[in-house]
C-alpha positions in Angstrom: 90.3 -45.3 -66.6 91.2 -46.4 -70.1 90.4 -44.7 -73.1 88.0 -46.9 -76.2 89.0 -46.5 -79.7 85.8 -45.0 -81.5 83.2 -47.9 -83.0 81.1 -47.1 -85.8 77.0 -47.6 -84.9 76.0 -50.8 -86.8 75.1 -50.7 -90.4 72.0 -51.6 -91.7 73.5 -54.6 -94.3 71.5 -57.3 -95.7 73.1 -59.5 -92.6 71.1 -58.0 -89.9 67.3 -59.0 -89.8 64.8 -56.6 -91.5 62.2 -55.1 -89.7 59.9 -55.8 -92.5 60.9 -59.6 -91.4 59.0 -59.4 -88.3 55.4 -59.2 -87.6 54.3 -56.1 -86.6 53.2 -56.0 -82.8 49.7 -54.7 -81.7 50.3 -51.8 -79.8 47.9 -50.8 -76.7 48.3 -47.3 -75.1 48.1 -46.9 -71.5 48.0 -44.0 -69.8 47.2 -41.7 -72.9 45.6 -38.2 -71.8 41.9 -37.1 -73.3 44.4 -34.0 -74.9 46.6 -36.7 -76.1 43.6 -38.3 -78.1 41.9 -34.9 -79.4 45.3 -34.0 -80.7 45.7 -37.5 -82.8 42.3 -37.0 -84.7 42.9 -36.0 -88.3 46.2 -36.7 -88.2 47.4 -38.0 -91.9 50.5 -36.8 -92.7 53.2 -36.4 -89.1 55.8 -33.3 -89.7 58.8 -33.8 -87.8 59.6 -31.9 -84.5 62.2 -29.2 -85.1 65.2 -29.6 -83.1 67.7 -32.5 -82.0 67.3 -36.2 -80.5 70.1 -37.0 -79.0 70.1 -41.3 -78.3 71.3 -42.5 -74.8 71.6 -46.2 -74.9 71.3 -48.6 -71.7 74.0 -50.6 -70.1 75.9 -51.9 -73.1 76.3 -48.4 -73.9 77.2 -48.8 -77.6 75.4 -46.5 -80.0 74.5 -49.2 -82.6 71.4 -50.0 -80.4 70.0 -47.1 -80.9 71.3 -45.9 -84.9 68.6 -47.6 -86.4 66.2 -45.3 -85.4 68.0 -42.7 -87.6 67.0 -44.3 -90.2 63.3 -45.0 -89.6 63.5 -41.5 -88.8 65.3 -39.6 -91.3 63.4 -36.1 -90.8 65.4 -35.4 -87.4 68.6 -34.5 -87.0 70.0 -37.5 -84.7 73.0 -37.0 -82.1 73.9 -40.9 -80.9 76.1 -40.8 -77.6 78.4 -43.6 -76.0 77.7 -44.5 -72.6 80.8 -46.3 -71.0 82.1 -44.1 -68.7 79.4 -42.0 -66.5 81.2 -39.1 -66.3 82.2 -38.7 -69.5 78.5 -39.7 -71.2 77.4 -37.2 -68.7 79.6 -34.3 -70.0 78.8 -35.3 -73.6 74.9 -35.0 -73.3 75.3 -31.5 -71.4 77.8 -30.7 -74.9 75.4 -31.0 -76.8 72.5 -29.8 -74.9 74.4 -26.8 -74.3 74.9 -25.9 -78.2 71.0 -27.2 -78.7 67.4 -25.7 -78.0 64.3 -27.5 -77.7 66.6 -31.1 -77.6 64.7 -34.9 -76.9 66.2 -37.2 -74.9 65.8 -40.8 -76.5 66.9 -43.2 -74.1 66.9 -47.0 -73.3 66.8 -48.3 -69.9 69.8 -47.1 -67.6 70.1 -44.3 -70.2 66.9 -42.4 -68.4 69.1 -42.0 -65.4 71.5 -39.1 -67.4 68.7 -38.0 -69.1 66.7 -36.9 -66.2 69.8 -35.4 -64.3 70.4 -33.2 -68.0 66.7 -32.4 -67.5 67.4 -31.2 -63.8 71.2 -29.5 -64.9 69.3 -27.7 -67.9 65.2 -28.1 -68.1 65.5 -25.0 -70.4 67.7 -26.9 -73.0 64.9 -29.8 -72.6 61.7 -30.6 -74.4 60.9 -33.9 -74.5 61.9 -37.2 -73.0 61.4 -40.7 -75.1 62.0 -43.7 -72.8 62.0 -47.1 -74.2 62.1 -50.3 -72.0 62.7 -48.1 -68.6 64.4 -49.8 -65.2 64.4 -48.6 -61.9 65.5 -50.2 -59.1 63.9 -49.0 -56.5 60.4 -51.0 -57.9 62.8 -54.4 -57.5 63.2 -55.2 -53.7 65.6 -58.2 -54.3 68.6 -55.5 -55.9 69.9 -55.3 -52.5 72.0 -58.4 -52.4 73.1 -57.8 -56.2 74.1 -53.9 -54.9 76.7 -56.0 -52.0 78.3 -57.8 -54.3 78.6 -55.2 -57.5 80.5 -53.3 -55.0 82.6 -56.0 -54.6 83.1 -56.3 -58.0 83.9 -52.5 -58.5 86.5 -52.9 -56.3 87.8 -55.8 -57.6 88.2 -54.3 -60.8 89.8 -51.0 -59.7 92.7 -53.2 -58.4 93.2 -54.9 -61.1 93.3 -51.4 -62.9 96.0 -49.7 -60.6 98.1 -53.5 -60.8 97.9 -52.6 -64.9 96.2 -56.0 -65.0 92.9 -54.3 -67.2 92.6 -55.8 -70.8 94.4 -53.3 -73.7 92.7 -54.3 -76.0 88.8 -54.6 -77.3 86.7 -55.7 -80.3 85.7 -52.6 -82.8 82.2 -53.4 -83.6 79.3 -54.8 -81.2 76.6 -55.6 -83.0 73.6 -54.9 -80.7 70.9 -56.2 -83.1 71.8 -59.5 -83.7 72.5 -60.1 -79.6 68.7 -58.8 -78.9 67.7 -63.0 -79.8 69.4 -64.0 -77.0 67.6 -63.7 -73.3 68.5 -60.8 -71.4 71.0 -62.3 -69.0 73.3 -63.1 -71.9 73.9 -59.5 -72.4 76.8 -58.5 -70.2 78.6 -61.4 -71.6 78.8 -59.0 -75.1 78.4 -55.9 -72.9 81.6 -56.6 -71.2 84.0 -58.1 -74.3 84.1 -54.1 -75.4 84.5 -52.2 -72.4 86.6 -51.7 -69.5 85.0 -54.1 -66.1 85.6 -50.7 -63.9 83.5 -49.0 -66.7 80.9 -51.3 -66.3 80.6 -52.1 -63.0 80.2 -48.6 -62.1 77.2 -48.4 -64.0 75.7 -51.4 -62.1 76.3 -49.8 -59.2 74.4 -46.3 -60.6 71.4 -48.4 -61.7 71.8 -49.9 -58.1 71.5 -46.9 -56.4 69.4 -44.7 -58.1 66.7 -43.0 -57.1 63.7 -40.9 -59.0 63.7 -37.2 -57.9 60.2 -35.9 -56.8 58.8 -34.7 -59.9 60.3 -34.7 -63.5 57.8 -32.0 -65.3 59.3 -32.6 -69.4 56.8 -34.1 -71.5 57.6 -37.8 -71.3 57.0 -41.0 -73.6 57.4 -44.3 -71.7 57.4 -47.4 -74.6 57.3 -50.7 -72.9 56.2 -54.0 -73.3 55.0 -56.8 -71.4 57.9 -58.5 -70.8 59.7 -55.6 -69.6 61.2 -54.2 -66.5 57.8 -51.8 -65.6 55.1 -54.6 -65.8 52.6 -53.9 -62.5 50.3 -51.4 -63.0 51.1 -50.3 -59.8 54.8 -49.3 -61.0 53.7 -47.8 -63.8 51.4 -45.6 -62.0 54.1 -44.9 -59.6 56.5 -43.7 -62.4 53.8 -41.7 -63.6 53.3 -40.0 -60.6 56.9 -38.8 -60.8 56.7 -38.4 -64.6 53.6 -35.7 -64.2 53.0 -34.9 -67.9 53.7 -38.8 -69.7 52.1 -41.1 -71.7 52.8 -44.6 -71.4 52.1 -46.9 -75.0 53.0 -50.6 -74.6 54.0 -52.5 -77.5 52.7 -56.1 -77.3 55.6 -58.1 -78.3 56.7 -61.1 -77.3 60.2 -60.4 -76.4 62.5 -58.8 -73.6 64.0 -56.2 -76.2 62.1 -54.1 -78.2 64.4 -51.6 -79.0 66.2 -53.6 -81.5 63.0 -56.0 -82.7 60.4 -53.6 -82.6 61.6 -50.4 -84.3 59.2 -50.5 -87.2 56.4 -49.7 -84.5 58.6 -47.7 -81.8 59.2 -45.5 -84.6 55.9 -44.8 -85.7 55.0 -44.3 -82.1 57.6 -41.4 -81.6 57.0 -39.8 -84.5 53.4 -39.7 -83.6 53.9 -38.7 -80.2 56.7 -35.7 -81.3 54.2 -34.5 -83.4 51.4 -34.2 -81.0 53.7 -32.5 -78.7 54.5 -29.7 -80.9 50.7 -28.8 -82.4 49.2 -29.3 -79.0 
Protein backbone atom coordinates (compact mmCIF):
# COMPACT_ATOMS: atom_id res chain seq x y z
CA UNK A 1 0.00 0.00 0.00
CA UNK A 2 1.52 3.39 -0.79
CA UNK A 3 2.28 5.89 1.57
CA UNK A 4 0.38 9.93 0.95
CA UNK A 5 2.44 12.87 1.53
CA UNK A 6 0.55 14.96 4.36
CA UNK A 7 -2.25 17.72 2.88
CA UNK A 8 -2.95 20.64 4.79
CA UNK A 9 -7.08 20.83 5.71
CA UNK A 10 -8.43 23.63 3.47
CA UNK A 11 -8.13 27.19 4.53
CA UNK A 12 -10.77 29.36 4.97
CA UNK A 13 -9.53 32.31 2.09
CA UNK A 14 -11.79 34.70 0.60
CA UNK A 15 -11.98 32.08 -2.49
CA UNK A 16 -14.11 29.57 -0.75
CA UNK A 17 -17.91 30.56 -0.30
CA UNK A 18 -18.90 32.20 3.05
CA UNK A 19 -21.29 30.67 5.09
CA UNK A 20 -22.70 34.03 5.83
CA UNK A 21 -23.30 33.77 1.75
CA UNK A 22 -25.96 31.27 2.14
CA UNK A 23 -29.27 31.34 3.59
CA UNK A 24 -29.62 29.80 6.66
CA UNK A 25 -31.76 26.48 6.58
CA UNK A 26 -34.83 25.96 8.86
CA UNK A 27 -33.93 23.33 11.00
CA UNK A 28 -36.78 20.64 12.29
CA UNK A 29 -35.88 18.20 15.07
CA UNK A 30 -37.05 14.74 14.96
CA UNK A 31 -36.68 12.46 17.43
CA UNK A 32 -35.75 14.93 20.23
CA UNK A 33 -36.47 13.42 23.93
CA UNK A 34 -38.97 15.39 26.47
CA UNK A 35 -35.31 15.50 28.64
CA UNK A 36 -33.77 16.79 25.61
CA UNK A 37 -36.28 19.81 25.58
CA UNK A 38 -36.39 20.57 29.52
CA UNK A 39 -32.74 20.72 29.26
CA UNK A 40 -32.78 23.52 26.31
CA UNK A 41 -35.10 25.97 28.24
CA UNK A 42 -33.14 28.97 29.56
CA UNK A 43 -30.41 28.30 27.62
CA UNK A 44 -28.63 31.81 26.59
CA UNK A 45 -25.23 31.53 26.72
CA UNK A 46 -23.72 27.35 25.51
CA UNK A 47 -20.30 26.63 27.43
CA UNK A 48 -18.32 24.27 25.55
CA UNK A 49 -18.01 20.46 26.55
CA UNK A 50 -14.63 19.71 28.14
CA UNK A 51 -12.68 17.25 26.32
CA UNK A 52 -11.63 16.40 22.51
CA UNK A 53 -13.61 16.03 19.06
CA UNK A 54 -11.88 14.15 17.08
CA UNK A 55 -13.42 14.58 13.07
CA UNK A 56 -13.74 11.33 10.88
CA UNK A 57 -14.59 12.32 7.42
CA UNK A 58 -16.63 10.07 4.86
CA UNK A 59 -15.26 8.46 1.78
CA UNK A 60 -13.04 11.16 0.38
CA UNK A 61 -11.37 10.86 3.55
CA UNK A 62 -9.56 14.28 3.44
CA UNK A 63 -9.71 16.35 6.62
CA UNK A 64 -10.55 19.71 4.85
CA UNK A 65 -14.28 18.51 4.95
CA UNK A 66 -14.47 18.57 8.12
CA UNK A 67 -11.73 21.78 9.39
CA UNK A 68 -14.15 24.20 9.14
CA UNK A 69 -15.93 23.17 11.89
CA UNK A 70 -12.82 24.21 14.00
CA UNK A 71 -13.42 27.27 13.34
CA UNK A 72 -17.16 27.76 13.92
CA UNK A 73 -16.10 26.05 16.98
CA UNK A 74 -13.22 27.49 18.43
CA UNK A 75 -13.91 26.55 22.25
CA UNK A 76 -12.97 22.77 21.65
CA UNK A 77 -9.99 21.40 21.19
CA UNK A 78 -10.34 19.70 17.52
CA UNK A 79 -8.25 16.41 16.43
CA UNK A 80 -8.99 16.05 12.42
CA UNK A 81 -8.00 12.41 11.16
CA UNK A 82 -7.33 11.17 7.48
CA UNK A 83 -9.28 8.34 6.41
CA UNK A 84 -7.57 6.55 3.32
CA UNK A 85 -6.43 3.62 4.47
CA UNK A 86 -8.81 1.57 7.10
CA UNK A 87 -6.42 0.23 9.03
CA UNK A 88 -4.40 2.95 9.55
CA UNK A 89 -7.45 5.64 10.22
CA UNK A 90 -8.48 2.89 12.59
CA UNK A 91 -5.16 2.83 14.57
CA UNK A 92 -5.10 6.65 14.56
CA UNK A 93 -8.64 7.19 16.20
CA UNK A 94 -7.79 4.42 18.96
CA UNK A 95 -4.24 6.94 19.32
CA UNK A 96 -5.91 9.33 20.29
CA UNK A 97 -8.63 7.92 22.14
CA UNK A 98 -6.23 6.20 24.06
CA UNK A 99 -4.33 9.45 25.34
CA UNK A 100 -8.09 11.15 25.68
CA UNK A 101 -11.01 10.99 28.29
CA UNK A 102 -14.49 11.87 27.73
CA UNK A 103 -13.54 12.14 23.54
CA UNK A 104 -16.62 12.90 20.69
CA UNK A 105 -16.69 11.31 17.66
CA UNK A 106 -17.61 13.82 14.73
CA UNK A 107 -18.18 11.88 11.83
CA UNK A 108 -19.54 12.15 8.16
CA UNK A 109 -21.12 9.33 6.52
CA UNK A 110 -18.73 6.12 6.08
CA UNK A 111 -16.75 7.84 8.95
CA UNK A 112 -19.62 6.37 11.63
CA UNK A 113 -18.41 2.92 10.72
CA UNK A 114 -14.79 3.55 12.77
CA UNK A 115 -16.40 5.47 15.11
CA UNK A 116 -18.73 2.93 16.40
CA UNK A 117 -16.11 0.03 16.28
CA UNK A 118 -13.77 2.80 18.71
CA UNK A 119 -16.95 2.99 20.68
CA UNK A 120 -17.15 -0.94 20.94
CA UNK A 121 -12.80 -1.25 21.30
CA UNK A 122 -13.05 1.60 24.09
CA UNK A 123 -16.77 2.81 25.30
CA UNK A 124 -14.90 4.14 28.39
CA UNK A 125 -12.68 6.54 26.22
CA UNK A 126 -16.17 7.54 24.60
CA UNK A 127 -18.83 10.21 25.28
CA UNK A 128 -20.52 11.33 22.62
CA UNK A 129 -21.10 10.55 18.96
CA UNK A 130 -22.01 13.47 16.28
CA UNK A 131 -23.06 12.00 12.91
CA UNK A 132 -23.71 14.14 10.03
CA UNK A 133 -25.27 12.85 6.76
CA UNK A 134 -25.15 8.96 8.01
CA UNK A 135 -25.17 5.81 5.32
CA UNK A 136 -25.83 2.42 5.91
CA UNK A 137 -26.17 -0.10 3.57
CA UNK A 138 -28.00 -2.45 4.80
CA UNK A 139 -31.37 0.22 4.48
CA UNK A 140 -30.42 0.10 0.48
CA UNK A 141 -31.42 -3.30 -1.00
CA UNK A 142 -30.06 -2.53 -4.53
CA UNK A 143 -26.06 -2.45 -2.95
CA UNK A 144 -25.85 -5.96 -3.78
CA UNK A 145 -24.95 -5.74 -7.40
CA UNK A 146 -22.62 -2.58 -6.65
CA UNK A 147 -20.84 -5.07 -3.71
CA UNK A 148 -20.06 -7.83 -7.03
CA UNK A 149 -18.46 -5.54 -8.91
CA UNK A 150 -16.45 -3.29 -6.18
CA UNK A 151 -14.90 -6.60 -5.56
CA UNK A 152 -13.97 -6.77 -8.81
CA UNK A 153 -12.56 -3.59 -8.79
CA UNK A 154 -10.48 -4.24 -5.49
CA UNK A 155 -8.96 -6.83 -7.16
CA UNK A 156 -8.30 -5.16 -10.13
CA UNK A 157 -6.46 -2.65 -8.34
CA UNK A 158 -4.33 -4.96 -6.09
CA UNK A 159 -2.86 -6.17 -9.41
CA UNK A 160 -2.05 -3.39 -10.69
CA UNK A 161 -0.37 -2.60 -7.30
CA UNK A 162 1.89 -5.83 -7.02
CA UNK A 163 2.62 -5.12 -11.32
CA UNK A 164 3.97 -1.44 -9.76
CA UNK A 165 1.49 -0.09 -12.16
CA UNK A 166 -0.31 2.29 -9.07
CA UNK A 167 0.05 6.10 -9.79
CA UNK A 168 3.31 7.72 -7.65
CA UNK A 169 2.21 10.62 -7.62
CA UNK A 170 -1.00 12.79 -6.24
CA UNK A 171 -2.32 16.36 -5.95
CA UNK A 172 -1.43 18.15 -2.39
CA UNK A 173 -4.62 19.86 -1.67
CA UNK A 174 -8.39 18.70 -2.29
CA UNK A 175 -10.56 21.26 -1.74
CA UNK A 176 -13.75 19.56 -0.37
CA UNK A 177 -15.86 22.77 -0.12
CA UNK A 178 -15.85 23.93 -3.47
CA UNK A 179 -16.68 20.07 -4.84
CA UNK A 180 -19.94 19.96 -2.35
CA UNK A 181 -21.83 22.19 -5.73
CA UNK A 182 -21.42 19.37 -7.67
CA UNK A 183 -24.15 16.26 -7.30
CA UNK A 184 -23.04 13.52 -5.34
CA UNK A 185 -21.93 11.03 -8.05
CA UNK A 186 -19.20 13.48 -9.14
CA UNK A 187 -17.44 12.90 -5.96
CA UNK A 188 -15.16 9.82 -6.48
CA UNK A 189 -14.05 11.52 -9.54
CA UNK A 190 -12.03 14.17 -6.96
CA UNK A 191 -12.12 11.35 -4.24
CA UNK A 192 -9.92 9.22 -6.35
CA UNK A 193 -7.30 12.01 -8.18
CA UNK A 194 -5.60 11.96 -4.32
CA UNK A 195 -5.65 8.53 -3.18
CA UNK A 196 -4.44 5.17 -4.01
CA UNK A 197 -7.65 3.00 -6.16
CA UNK A 198 -6.78 -0.11 -3.58
CA UNK A 199 -7.30 2.64 -0.80
CA UNK A 200 -10.44 3.43 -2.04
CA UNK A 201 -12.01 0.63 -3.14
CA UNK A 202 -11.55 -1.07 0.07
CA UNK A 203 -13.54 1.41 1.63
CA UNK A 204 -16.43 0.69 -0.85
CA UNK A 205 -16.31 -2.50 -0.11
CA UNK A 206 -16.53 -1.71 4.08
CA UNK A 207 -19.48 0.58 3.43
CA UNK A 208 -20.68 -2.52 1.36
CA UNK A 209 -20.60 -4.83 3.88
CA UNK A 210 -21.21 -3.33 6.99
CA UNK A 211 -23.44 -4.08 9.40
CA UNK A 212 -24.95 -2.12 12.67
CA UNK A 213 -24.15 -4.13 15.93
CA UNK A 214 -27.22 -4.67 18.25
CA UNK A 215 -27.12 -1.69 20.36
CA UNK A 216 -24.70 1.32 20.33
CA UNK A 217 -25.52 2.92 24.00
CA UNK A 218 -23.16 6.51 23.61
CA UNK A 219 -25.17 9.48 23.51
CA UNK A 220 -25.73 10.07 19.72
CA UNK A 221 -26.56 13.17 17.42
CA UNK A 222 -27.73 12.10 13.92
CA UNK A 223 -27.85 15.63 11.59
CA UNK A 224 -29.47 14.92 8.29
CA UNK A 225 -31.34 16.42 5.71
CA UNK A 226 -33.90 15.62 3.37
CA UNK A 227 -32.00 14.82 0.63
CA UNK A 228 -29.81 12.54 2.40
CA UNK A 229 -29.04 8.89 2.65
CA UNK A 230 -31.56 8.27 5.98
CA UNK A 231 -34.87 9.73 4.47
CA UNK A 232 -37.86 7.11 5.47
CA UNK A 233 -38.99 7.46 8.68
CA UNK A 234 -38.92 3.97 8.93
CA UNK A 235 -34.96 3.97 8.63
CA UNK A 236 -34.60 6.47 10.88
CA UNK A 237 -36.55 4.81 13.43
CA UNK A 238 -34.59 1.72 12.70
CA UNK A 239 -31.27 3.43 13.30
CA UNK A 240 -32.67 4.67 16.33
CA UNK A 241 -33.51 1.54 17.59
CA UNK A 242 -29.84 0.65 17.39
CA UNK A 243 -28.70 4.13 18.50
CA UNK A 244 -30.79 3.81 22.05
CA UNK A 245 -29.96 7.14 23.56
CA UNK A 246 -29.97 9.70 20.01
CA UNK A 247 -31.50 12.49 18.82
CA UNK A 248 -32.07 13.01 15.34
CA UNK A 249 -32.36 17.10 14.00
CA UNK A 250 -32.85 17.49 10.23
CA UNK A 251 -31.57 20.46 8.60
CA UNK A 252 -33.90 21.53 5.81
CA UNK A 253 -31.66 22.33 3.01
CA UNK A 254 -31.87 21.86 -0.28
CA UNK A 255 -28.80 20.02 -1.11
CA UNK A 256 -27.09 16.50 -0.95
CA UNK A 257 -24.14 17.86 1.34
CA UNK A 258 -24.56 19.64 4.28
CA UNK A 259 -21.45 19.23 5.79
CA UNK A 260 -19.77 21.66 3.75
CA UNK A 261 -22.96 24.15 2.88
CA UNK A 262 -24.56 24.10 6.02
CA UNK A 263 -22.02 24.54 8.75
CA UNK A 264 -23.35 27.82 10.07
CA UNK A 265 -26.42 25.81 11.38
CA UNK A 266 -24.65 22.20 11.94
CA UNK A 267 -22.56 24.13 14.17
CA UNK A 268 -24.98 25.80 16.23
CA UNK A 269 -26.75 22.42 16.46
CA UNK A 270 -23.67 20.64 18.07
CA UNK A 271 -22.79 23.10 20.28
CA UNK A 272 -26.28 23.09 21.54
CA UNK A 273 -26.61 19.48 21.72
CA UNK A 274 -22.82 19.14 23.57
CA UNK A 275 -24.01 21.40 25.92
CA UNK A 276 -27.16 19.71 26.88
CA UNK A 277 -25.23 16.50 27.23
CA UNK A 278 -23.02 17.70 29.84
CA UNK A 279 -25.72 19.79 32.30
CA UNK A 280 -28.18 17.07 31.87
Amino acid sequence: METHDAVNPVSTDASQPADRDIAPPSIISVGITDRSRRRSNGVKNPKPAPGVIVCIPGLGGHESSLAAYRELLPEYDFRFLRLVNIAEASRDLEGICRNENNVTLLCNCYGVQLAIRAIQKMPEKISRLIVVEAFFAEFHHWMVVPMVVNKWLVLICQLTDLLGLARRKFPTRIDYVKLAKYPIYVQPIFDIRWQNLTDYFLKIDDILTFRLPAEVAVPTLFILSPKGYLRSAADRKAVQSVFVNSDIVEVNENTHNIVSLSRQPISSIIRDWLYRQTTS
